[in-house]
N, C-alpha and C positions, 0 to 999 in steps of 0.2 A: 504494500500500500504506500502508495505518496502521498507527501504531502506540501502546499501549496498556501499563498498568502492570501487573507481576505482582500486585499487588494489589488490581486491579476498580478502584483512585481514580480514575483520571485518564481522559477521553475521550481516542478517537483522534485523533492529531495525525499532521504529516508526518513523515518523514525527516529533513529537513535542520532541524526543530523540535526533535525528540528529540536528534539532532548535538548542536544550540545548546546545550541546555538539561544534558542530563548523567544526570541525577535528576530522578527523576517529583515532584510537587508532595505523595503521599501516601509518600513515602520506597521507593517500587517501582521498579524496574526497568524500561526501555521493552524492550517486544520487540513483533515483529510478528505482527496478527493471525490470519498465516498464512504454512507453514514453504513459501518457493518449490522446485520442482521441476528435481532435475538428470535430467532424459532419457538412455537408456544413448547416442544417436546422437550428444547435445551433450555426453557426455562422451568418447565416439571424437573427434568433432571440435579437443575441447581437447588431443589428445594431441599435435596439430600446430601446435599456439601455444606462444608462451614465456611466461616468470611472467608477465609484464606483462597478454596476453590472456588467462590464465587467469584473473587476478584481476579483469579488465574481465569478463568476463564471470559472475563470481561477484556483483559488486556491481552489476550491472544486475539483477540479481533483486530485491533490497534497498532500490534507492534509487531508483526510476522518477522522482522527483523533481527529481534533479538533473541527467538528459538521457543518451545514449549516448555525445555530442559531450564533452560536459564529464566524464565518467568515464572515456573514452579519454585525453582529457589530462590527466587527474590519472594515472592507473596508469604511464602514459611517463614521467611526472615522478618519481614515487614509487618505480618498480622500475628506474630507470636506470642502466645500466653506471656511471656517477660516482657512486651511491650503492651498488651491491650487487654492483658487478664484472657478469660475464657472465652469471654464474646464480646467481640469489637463492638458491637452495634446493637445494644440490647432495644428492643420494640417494645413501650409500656405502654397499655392501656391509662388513659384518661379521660373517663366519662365514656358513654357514648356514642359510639361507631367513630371515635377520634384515639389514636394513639402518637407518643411522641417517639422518635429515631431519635438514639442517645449519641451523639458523635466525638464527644470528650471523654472518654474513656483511655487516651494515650498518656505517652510524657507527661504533658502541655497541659493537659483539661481544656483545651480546645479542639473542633472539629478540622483545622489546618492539620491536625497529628495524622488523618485517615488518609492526605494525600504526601506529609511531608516522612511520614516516615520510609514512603516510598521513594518520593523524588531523587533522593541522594541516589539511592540506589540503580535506580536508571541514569542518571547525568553518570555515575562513575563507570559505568558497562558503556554505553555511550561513546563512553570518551577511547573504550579499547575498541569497541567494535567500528569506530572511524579512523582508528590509529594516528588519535589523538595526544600528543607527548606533550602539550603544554600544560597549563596552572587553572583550569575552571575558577574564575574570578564568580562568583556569585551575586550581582546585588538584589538589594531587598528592603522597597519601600512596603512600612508596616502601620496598620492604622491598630495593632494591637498583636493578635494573635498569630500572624502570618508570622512575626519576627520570631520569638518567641521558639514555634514549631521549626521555621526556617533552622534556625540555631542549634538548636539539640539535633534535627537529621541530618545536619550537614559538620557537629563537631567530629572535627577530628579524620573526617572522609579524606583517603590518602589523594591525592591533587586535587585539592579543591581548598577555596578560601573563602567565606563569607562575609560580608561587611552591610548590616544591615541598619537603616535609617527611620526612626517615627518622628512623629510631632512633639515637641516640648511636653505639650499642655492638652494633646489629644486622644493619649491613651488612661487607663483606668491605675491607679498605684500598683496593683499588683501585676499588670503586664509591665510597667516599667521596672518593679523588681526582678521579675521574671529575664527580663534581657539583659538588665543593667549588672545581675549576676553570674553572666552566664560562663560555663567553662569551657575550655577548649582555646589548642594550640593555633588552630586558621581563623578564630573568630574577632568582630570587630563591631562594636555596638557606637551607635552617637544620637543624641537627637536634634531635632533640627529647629529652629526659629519658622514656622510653620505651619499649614495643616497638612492632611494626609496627599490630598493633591499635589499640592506643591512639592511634598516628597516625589509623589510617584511620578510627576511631570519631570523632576530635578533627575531621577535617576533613568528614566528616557532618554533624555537628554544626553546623558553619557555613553550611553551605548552608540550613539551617534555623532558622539565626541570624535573629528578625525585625527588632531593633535592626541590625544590620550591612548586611540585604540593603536596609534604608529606607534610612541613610547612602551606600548606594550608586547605590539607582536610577535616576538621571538618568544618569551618566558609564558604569557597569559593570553586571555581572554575571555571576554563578558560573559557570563550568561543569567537568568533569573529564576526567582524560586516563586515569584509571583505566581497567581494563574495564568496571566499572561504565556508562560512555559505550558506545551501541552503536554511534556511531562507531570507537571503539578496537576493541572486539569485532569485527564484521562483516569486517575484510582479512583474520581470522586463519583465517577458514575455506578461503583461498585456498589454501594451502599444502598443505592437505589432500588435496585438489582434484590439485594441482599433482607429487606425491608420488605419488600414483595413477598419474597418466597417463604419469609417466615409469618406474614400476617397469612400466609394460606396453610401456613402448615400447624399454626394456631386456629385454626377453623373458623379466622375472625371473615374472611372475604374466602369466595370461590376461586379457582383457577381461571383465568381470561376476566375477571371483574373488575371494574376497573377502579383507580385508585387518587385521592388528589394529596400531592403536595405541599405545605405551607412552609416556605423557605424565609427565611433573616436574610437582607441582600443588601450587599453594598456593592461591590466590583464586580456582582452579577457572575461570578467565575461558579460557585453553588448552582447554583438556579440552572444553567445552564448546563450542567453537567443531568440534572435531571431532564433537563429539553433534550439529550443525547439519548437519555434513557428508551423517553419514548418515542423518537423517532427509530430506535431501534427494533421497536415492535415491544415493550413493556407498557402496559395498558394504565395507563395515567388519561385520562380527562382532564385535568386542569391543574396548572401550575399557579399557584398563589403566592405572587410577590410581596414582601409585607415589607415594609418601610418606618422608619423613624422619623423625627422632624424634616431630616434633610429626605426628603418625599421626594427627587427626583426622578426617581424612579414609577413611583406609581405613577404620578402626574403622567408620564410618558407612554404609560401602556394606557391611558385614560385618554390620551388628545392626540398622542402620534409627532407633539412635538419636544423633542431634547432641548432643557434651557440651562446649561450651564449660571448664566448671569444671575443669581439668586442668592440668596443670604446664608451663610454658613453655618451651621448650629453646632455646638458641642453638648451629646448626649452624655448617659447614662449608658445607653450601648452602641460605645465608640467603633467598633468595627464595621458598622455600617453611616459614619458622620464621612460618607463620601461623597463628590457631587460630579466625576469623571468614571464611571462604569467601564470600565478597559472591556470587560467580555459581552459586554452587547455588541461590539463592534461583530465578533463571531456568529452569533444571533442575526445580525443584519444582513451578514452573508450571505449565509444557510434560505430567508425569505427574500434577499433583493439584489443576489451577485455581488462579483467584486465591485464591476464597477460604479455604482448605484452604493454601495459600501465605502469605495473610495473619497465618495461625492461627500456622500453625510461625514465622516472625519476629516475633510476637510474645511468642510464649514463648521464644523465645530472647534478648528482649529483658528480660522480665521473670525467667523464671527458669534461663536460661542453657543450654538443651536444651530439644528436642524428640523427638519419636516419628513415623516416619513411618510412615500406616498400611498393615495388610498387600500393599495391592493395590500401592500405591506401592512397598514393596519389592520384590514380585515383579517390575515395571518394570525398576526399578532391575537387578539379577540378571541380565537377560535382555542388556544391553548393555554393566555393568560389571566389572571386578573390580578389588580394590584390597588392593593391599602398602605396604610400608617398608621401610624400610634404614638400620639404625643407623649412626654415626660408626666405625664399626673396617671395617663391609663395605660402606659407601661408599669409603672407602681400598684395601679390600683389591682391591675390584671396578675403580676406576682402576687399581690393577698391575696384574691380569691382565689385564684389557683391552689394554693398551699392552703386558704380555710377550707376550700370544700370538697379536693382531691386527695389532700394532704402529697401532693404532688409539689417538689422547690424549684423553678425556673431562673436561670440569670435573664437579664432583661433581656436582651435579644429571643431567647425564646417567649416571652412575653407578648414582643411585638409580635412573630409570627401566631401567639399562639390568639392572641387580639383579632390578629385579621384573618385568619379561621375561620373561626367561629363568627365575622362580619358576613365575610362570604358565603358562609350556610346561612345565614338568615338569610340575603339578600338574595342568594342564587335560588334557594330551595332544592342545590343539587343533593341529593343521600347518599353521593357516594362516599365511599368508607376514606379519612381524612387523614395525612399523618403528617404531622408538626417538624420539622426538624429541631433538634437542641443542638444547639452550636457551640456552647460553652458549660461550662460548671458555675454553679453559682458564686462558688467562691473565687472563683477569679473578678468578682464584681462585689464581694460580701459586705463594703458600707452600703453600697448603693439598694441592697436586698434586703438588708437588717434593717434600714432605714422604711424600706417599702413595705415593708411587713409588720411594723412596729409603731413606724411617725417617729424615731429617737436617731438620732443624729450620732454618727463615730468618725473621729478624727484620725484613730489609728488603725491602719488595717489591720494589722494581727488581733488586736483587742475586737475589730470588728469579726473578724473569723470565729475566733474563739467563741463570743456571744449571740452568731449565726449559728452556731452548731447547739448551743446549748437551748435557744429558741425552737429550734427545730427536731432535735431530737434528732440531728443527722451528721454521717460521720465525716472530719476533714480529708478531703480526698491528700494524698502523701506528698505528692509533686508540691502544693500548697504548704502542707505543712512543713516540709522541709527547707524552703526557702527561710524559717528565722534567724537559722546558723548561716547562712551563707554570706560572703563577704563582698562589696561591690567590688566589680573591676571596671568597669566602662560609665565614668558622669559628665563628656567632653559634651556641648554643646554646638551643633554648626548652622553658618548661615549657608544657604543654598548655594553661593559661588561658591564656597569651601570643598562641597561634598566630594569634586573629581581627585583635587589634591588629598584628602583620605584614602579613597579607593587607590594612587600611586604610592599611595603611604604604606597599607596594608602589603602590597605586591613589592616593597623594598626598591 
């Protein structure tokens, strides 16, 4: 299989090329130039594997390049009881004909762990199977958890170096303890005078540095752990996959019935790993965008037009305080070619929105729908959840789980519902002791500590063991700075 830029630039290359590389050479997206096929027998089949062979078998469609041998032992590696306990992806009923997909269950306690603990793993096969002898330079703008996950799958991966970038004042305290402690000999944390755009624009930017990438050629070279990488992208359609097979093997839905999604979206790279799903032939009806203050996103599947120019908000669940969705661009594709793809990124480059046209919306309509949820019924949506489930959400699962439950009223569709949970709560614990409570906490460990005892629920360990850990990364940068680090990091 090839693969090919959303913007017509770039010829088809392999797999493990597109891995290396990150970003297409005309600033587009690699996707493949055709979506493979889940058969309804090989998805009965998968009901009887665990994550590990579901996802083997997801990225055998994908990656013919790198063998069945060698993506069997990457997935044993990647989804192993030592990294994700017994089940990756546990499906909990809440209420209903609604269940939530538990995605923090890695490292991290976030749901970045279910593609990053792979990624490394393909960039470093990658890099043999192109007979690659240089330094994989990694970057990695993080609006919280990407960094984090990024960091721990990539310490210490033999040629390879990370250097990963957040916003000052736009992540949550324990994602910034989370990076700003992190270990490992190629790693490299800063954050930046900023929001998360500005990173992720700052570190685009470098990749198309031509001064930077000549000073490197010999030793290095770029690539990303973003989704942007459809190494990062591609394991995430697993869980989908995975989430299925087990709501039918729990007798909650039939075989072929179909299923909707309510996704936490900020850079749209999620979401669209489920759009992969079912264009693959898995029986999804409807994909539910759900959104926080920065509503870019809904607004857009609502009107059809992209408006960057809007007011910036910093949430409660900063991982989605985005207003530049890098994986819709892929999305746009897939419904209106490259070039018609090319067209809308560039006007969004020039005049900060676009229009997409009518056919494209109708598309659009037919597979999504998209809400929000402010900062008062994000909190309020954490209490009742936990009063009346007794069920604990970090807020990003709140917002999706808000606009869920918006969309079944409003649609009256019954089909059977499931939430994604993208984080642990404790990765957010003032913000959900607060929401649960009305009491205010100044220090996060005192707020974990008194989250757990409200709750009656245990500190997941990656959490708790950050109170001994020592910082190594509190440098601060402004946006011109960021290329001279990344030269910095490479010596």
């Amino acid at each position: 299989m090839k693969y090919i830029s959303t913007r017509g630039g770039c010829d088809g290359v392999s797999s493990a090329y597109a891995i290396k590389k990150g970003l297409c050479a005309d600033g587009g997206l690699y996707m493949p130039e055709a979506i493979p096929q889940l058969t309804a027998q090989e998805l009965k089949e998968l009901c009887g594997k665990d994550y590990a062979g579901r996802a083997e078998a997801i990225l055998n469609k994908y990656l013919d390049d790198f063998g069945p041998e060698l993506i069997h032992s990457l997935c044993q590696k990647a989804y192993s009881p030592e990294r994700f306990g017994n089940n990756p992806v546990p499906v909990i009923p809440v209420g209903d004909r609604l269940s939530v997909m538990e995605l923090w269950h890695g490292p991290t306690c976030a749901f970045k762990d279910m593609a990053l603990q792979m990624t490394p793993l393909l960039l470093s096969n990658a890099l043999a199977i192109t007979g690659e002898k240089r330094t994989a330079c990694v970057l990695v703008a993080t609006s919280g958890d990407t960094g984090k996950a990024a960091l721990e799958g990539y310490r210490d991966v033999p040629q390879t170096k990370i250097i990963v970038f957040y916003p000052k004042n736009g992540v949550s305290c324990m994602q910034k303890l989370q990076m700003d402690t992190q270990e490992g000999n190629n790693v490299a944390v800063y954050s930046i005078n900023g929001n998360f755009d500005d990173a992720q624009s700052a570190v685009k930017s470098i990749f198309s540095d031509a001064e930077l990438n000549k000073a490197i050629e010999n030793t290095a070279f770029l690539s990303s752990a973003n989704s942007i990488n459809w190494g990062r992208l591609v394991p995430q359609i697993a869980y989908y996959v995975s989430s299925y097979c087990d709501l039918v093997s729990s007798g909650k839905i039939s075989m072929g019935e179909n299923v909707n999604f309510a996704v936490p979206t900020g850079n749209f790279g999620n979401i669209f790993a489920g759009y992969l799903a079912k264009r693959m032939g898995l029986p999804i009806r409807c994909l539910i965008c759900a959104s926080n203050t920065n509503n870019i996103l809904s607004d857009f599947l609502k009107t059809g037009i992209y408006n960057r120019e809007r007011r910036f908000y910093q949430t409660m669940s900063p991982s989605m305080d985005i207003l530049i969705s890098s994986n819709l661009e892929r999305l746009l594709y897939l419904l209106a070619g490259c070039e018609e793809t090319k067209n809308y990124m560039t006007l969004l480059s020039t005049q900060k929105k676009y229009s997409v046209l009518s056919c494209v919306k109708a598309k659009l309509d037919k597979t999504f729908f998209g809400g929000w949820c402010d900062e008062s019924m994000t909190a309020q949506t954490i209490k009742t959840t936990f009063s009346e489930y007794k069920y604990l959400c970090d807020p990003h699962t709140a917002v999706a789980m808000k606009t869920a439950r918006e969309y079944m009223r409003q649609s009256g569709d019954s089909s059977y519902m499931v939430v994604a949970s993208t984080a642990s709560a404790y990765k957010f614990p003032a913000s959900v002791y607060s929401s649960l409570t009305n009491k205010s906490v100044s220090d996060e460990f005192e707020a974990v500590k008194l989250l757990s005892e409200f709750t009656d629920t245990e500190i997941p360990k990656p959490i708790a063991s950050l109170i001994s850990k020592s910082i190594r990364f509190n440098e601060t940068l402004s946006k011109e700075s960021m290329s001279a680090a990344v030269l910095n990091l490479l010596g």
